[in-house]
N, C-alpha and C positions, 0 to 999 in steps of 0.2 A: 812762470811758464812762458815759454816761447809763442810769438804769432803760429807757427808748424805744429804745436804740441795743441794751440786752440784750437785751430781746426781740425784738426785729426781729431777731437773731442766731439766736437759738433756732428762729423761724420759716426762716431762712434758711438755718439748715444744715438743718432736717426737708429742704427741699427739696430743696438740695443732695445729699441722700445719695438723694432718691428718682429725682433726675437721675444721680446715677453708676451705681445701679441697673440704668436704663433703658438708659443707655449699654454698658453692661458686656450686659447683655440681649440688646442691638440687634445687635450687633456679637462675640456668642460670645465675649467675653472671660475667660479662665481666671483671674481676680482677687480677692484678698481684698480687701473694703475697708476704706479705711485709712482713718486720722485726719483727720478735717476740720475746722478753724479756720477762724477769721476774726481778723486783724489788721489793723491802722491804718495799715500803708505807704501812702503816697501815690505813690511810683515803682514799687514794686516788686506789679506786681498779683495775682498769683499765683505760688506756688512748689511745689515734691513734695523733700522728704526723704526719701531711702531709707534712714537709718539708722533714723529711728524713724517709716518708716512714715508721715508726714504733708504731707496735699498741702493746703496752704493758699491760701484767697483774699483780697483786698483788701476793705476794708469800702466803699472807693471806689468798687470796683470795682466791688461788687454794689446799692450806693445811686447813681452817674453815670453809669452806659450802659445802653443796653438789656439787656434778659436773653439774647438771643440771643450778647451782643457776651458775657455772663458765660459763655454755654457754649460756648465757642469757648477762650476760656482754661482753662476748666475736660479741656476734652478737652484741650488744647494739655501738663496738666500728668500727665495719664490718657497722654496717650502717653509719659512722662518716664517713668511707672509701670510702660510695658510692657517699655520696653529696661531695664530693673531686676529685676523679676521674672517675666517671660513671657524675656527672651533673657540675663540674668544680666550685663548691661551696665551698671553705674554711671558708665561714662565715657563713654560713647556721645554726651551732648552733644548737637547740633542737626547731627551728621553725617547719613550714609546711614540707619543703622540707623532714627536718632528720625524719618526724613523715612517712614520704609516705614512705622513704627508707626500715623504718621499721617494717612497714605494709609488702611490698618486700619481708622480709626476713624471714616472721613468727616471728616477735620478739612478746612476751607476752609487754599487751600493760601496764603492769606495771615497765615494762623497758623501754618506751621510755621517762621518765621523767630526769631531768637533774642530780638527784642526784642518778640514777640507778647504779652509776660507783664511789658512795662512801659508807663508809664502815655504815656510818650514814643513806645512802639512802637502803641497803640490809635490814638494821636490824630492818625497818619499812616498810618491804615492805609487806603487805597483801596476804595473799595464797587465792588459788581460785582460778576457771577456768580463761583460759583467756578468753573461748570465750564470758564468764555471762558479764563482764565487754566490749566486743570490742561488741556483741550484743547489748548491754542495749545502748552504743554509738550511734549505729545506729537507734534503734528503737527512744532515743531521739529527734536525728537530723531531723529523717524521719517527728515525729509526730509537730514537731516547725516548721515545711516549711507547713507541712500540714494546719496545724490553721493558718498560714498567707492566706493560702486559702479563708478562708471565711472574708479577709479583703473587705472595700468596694470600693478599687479598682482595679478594675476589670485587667488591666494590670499586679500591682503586685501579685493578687491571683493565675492569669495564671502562671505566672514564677516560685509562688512558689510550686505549684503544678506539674507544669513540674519540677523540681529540685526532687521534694521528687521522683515523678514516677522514675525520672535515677536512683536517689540512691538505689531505690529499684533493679532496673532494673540488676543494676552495679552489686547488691550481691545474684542476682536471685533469688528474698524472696520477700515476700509480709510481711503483717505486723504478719499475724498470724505464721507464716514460721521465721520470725525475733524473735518472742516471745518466739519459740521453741530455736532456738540457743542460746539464753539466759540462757537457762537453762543445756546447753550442756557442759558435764564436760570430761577431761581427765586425765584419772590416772596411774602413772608407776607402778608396781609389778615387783622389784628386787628379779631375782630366787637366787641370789651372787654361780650363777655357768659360766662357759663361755661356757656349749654347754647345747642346751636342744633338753632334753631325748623326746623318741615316744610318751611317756601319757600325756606329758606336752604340745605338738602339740595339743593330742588330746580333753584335754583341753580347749586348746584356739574356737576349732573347735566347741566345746559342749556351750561352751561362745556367741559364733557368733552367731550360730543358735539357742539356748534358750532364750537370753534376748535380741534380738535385738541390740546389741552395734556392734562395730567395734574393732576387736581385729590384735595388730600389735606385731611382736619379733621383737624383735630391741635391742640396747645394748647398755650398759653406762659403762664410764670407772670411774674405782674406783685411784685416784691418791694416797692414800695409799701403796695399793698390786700393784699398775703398773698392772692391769688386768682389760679386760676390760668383767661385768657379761651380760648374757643374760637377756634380758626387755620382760615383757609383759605389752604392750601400749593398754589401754580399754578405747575408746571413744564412747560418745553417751549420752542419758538423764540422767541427774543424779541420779534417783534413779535405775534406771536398769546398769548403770555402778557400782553404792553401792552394787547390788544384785551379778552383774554378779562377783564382788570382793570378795564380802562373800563366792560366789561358789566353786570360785578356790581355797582358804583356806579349806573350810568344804573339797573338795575331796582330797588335799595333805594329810588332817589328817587323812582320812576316808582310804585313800590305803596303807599309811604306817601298818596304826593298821591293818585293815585287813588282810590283807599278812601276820605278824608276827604272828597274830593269823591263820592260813589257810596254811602256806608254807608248813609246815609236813606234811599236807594230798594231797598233788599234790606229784606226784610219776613219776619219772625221770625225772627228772628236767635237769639234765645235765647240763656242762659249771658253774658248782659252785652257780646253780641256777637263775642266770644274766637271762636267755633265759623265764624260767618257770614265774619270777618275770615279766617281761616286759610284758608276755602274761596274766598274771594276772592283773594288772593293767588296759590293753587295754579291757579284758573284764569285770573289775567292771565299767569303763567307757561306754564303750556301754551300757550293761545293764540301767544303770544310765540315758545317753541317750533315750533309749526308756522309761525311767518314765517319765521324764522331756517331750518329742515330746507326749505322750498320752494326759497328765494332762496341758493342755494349763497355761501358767502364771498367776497371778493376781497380781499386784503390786499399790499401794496404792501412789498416786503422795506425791513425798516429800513438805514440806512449803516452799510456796515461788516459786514453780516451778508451769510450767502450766502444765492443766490435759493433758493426752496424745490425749486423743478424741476433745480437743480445734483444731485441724487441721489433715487434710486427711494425710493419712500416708503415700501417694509418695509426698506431701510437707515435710513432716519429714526426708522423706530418704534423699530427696534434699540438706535439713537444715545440714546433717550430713556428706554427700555425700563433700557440701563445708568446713566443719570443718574439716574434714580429709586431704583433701588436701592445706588445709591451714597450718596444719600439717606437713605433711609428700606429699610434692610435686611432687615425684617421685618415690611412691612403686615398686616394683619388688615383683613378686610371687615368690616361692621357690618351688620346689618339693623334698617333703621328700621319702626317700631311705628305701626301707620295707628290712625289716633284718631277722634272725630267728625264727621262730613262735615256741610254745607248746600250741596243739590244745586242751588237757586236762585241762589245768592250765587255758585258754580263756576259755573253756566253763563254767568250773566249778565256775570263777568267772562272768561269765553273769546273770544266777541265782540271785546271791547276788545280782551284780550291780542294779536289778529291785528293793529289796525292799529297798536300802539307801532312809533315809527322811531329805531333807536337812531343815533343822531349819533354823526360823528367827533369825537375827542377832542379839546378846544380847547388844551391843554398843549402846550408847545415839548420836544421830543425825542423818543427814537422812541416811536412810537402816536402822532405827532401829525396823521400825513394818514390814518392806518388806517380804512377804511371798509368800508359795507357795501353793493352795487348798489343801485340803485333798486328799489323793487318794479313789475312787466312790468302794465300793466293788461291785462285779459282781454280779446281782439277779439270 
């Protein structure tokens, strides 16, 4: 190994231990932690030894795929850990046991298959929600107990009917409520900055409230720059998460240009314009804001997904309510720290912010026809 290949290791396990931390954290885990390496396998991407204690990763692993795709195997090897020393299972394998572990720990359930932790198993692994795939699970299961139901006898229909009801019971959904999380997607948007700015909060805030999704900052480390950028995490129906993603592009692009066209007629600006800039921004956003809160949504269900009127919308919240926390098991609110205003530079871009028209997305798949009405002119 190179002196560049030692240190990027050094850097790499800090992080690593402060991901297992987190994980362990997030998810209540009763766990010592154990020994972290890195070796040079090229097939074999990660492993956990319960004799001595050490769960190792690939140097491939953590320098050829994203970091998301490193902590997906990193849990995948955290669940090896649990059926070991949380249920005294060394043999437990990629059975029952390691798939509950997994469940546990929010692992995507495309990782709990045997070869999630080889380099032949990463580079066939299907992209897509997890929860289209751990929904469809369930709704399977649910509806094969169900038709035993109407078997003709009467004992086994009872049991299997009683099993389906728990199952439902267990993930608090019924079938229409099941159907909906099936179509429930989550999507990262890498700002590749490590702090975000006031308009990018308020963003996320215009995100929440317009399309109905779930919007989380959160952060990923980049094992390149050893930095780790600010995330914004959009969960919720897959076409309104496609919409609410096309949103946040159309207004990064829509405020830069603005401003550069608009900065010269905002007049003391002060502090080398930083202060003027920020209050511009926050007000093409609100503006922007009350178009979007006037002219209610319309959004055209993507193929393949169910329509949004297929179930009452406190079952959807529900449906989403448990996807987030499957998620992300222990959010923390933040409150943001209001800084210096220029009340000129906010009003004059409020104005504008009312007439921006955000366009439907010109990309082929779904979000590709997702729109927003016309605006009604006043009689």
């Amino acid at each position: 190994m190179t002196t560049i290949d030692t240190r990027m290791h050094q850097s790499w396990l800090c992080q690593l231990s402060r991901e297992y931390d987190d994980i362990r954290y997030q998810y209540r885990l009763a766990l010592r932690p154990p020994i972290l390496t890195i070796n040079m396998h090229r097939k074999q991407m990660g492993s956990w030894s319960a004799a001595n204690r050490t769960l190792t990763l690939s140097h491939f692993l953590l320098a050829g795929y994203p970091w998301t795709t490193t902590l997906q195997v990193l849990k995948h090897e955290i669940a090896h850990q649990v059926c070991s020393e949380i249920h005294l299972r060394d043999d437990a394998g990629h059975g029952p046991l390691f798939r509950e572990a997994c469940n546990r720990i929010g692992l995507d359930p495309v990782f709990h298959r045997p070869s999630a932790d080889l380099a032949d198993g990463l580079q066939t692994t299907p992209q897509g929600s997890s929860a289209t795939q751990r929904g469809r699970h369930i709704i399977d299961k649910a509806r094969k107990l169900m038709a035993l139901g109407s078997s003709e006898n009467e004992h086994e229909a009872a049991l299997a009917v009683r099993r389906a009801t728990e199952l439902l019971a267990r993930h608090r959904l019924d079938f229409a409520a099941l159907a909906a999380t099936a179509d429930l997607e989550h999507r990262t948007i890498n700002t590749g900055i490590q702090t975000l700015p006031a308009h990018r909060r308020m963003i996320c805030a215009i995100l929440e409230a317009c399309f109905s999704v779930r919007v989380i900052c959160a952060s990923l480390y980049d094992p390149h720059a050893n930095v780790c950028h600010r995330t914004i995490e959009v969960l919720g129906r897959a076409e309104l998460v496609a919409m609410a993603e096309h949103c946040y592009h159309f207004l990064e692009d829509r405020l830069q240009v603005l401003w550069k066209k608009n900065r010269s007629l905002v007049r003391g600006q002060g502090d080398n314009g930083r202060i003027a800039k920020k209050s511009y921004y926050l007000g093409l956003l609100a503006g922007f804001r009350q178009t979007l809160e006037s002219a209610p949504m319309q959004v055209p269900p993507v193929h393949g997904c169910q329509p949004a009127s297929s179930m009452p919308a406190c079952r959807e919240q529900q449906a989403l309510d448990t996807f987030v926390a499957y998620r992300f098991p222990r959010l923390r609110t933040m409150r943001s720290q209001s800084g210096s205003f220029h009340n000129g530079a906010y009003q004059q871009a409020l104005a504008a912010g009312r007439e921006l028209t955000l366009h439907p997305p010109v990309q082929d798949g779904p979000g590709a026809n997702l729109r927003l009405p016309p605006k009604t002119q006043p009689s």
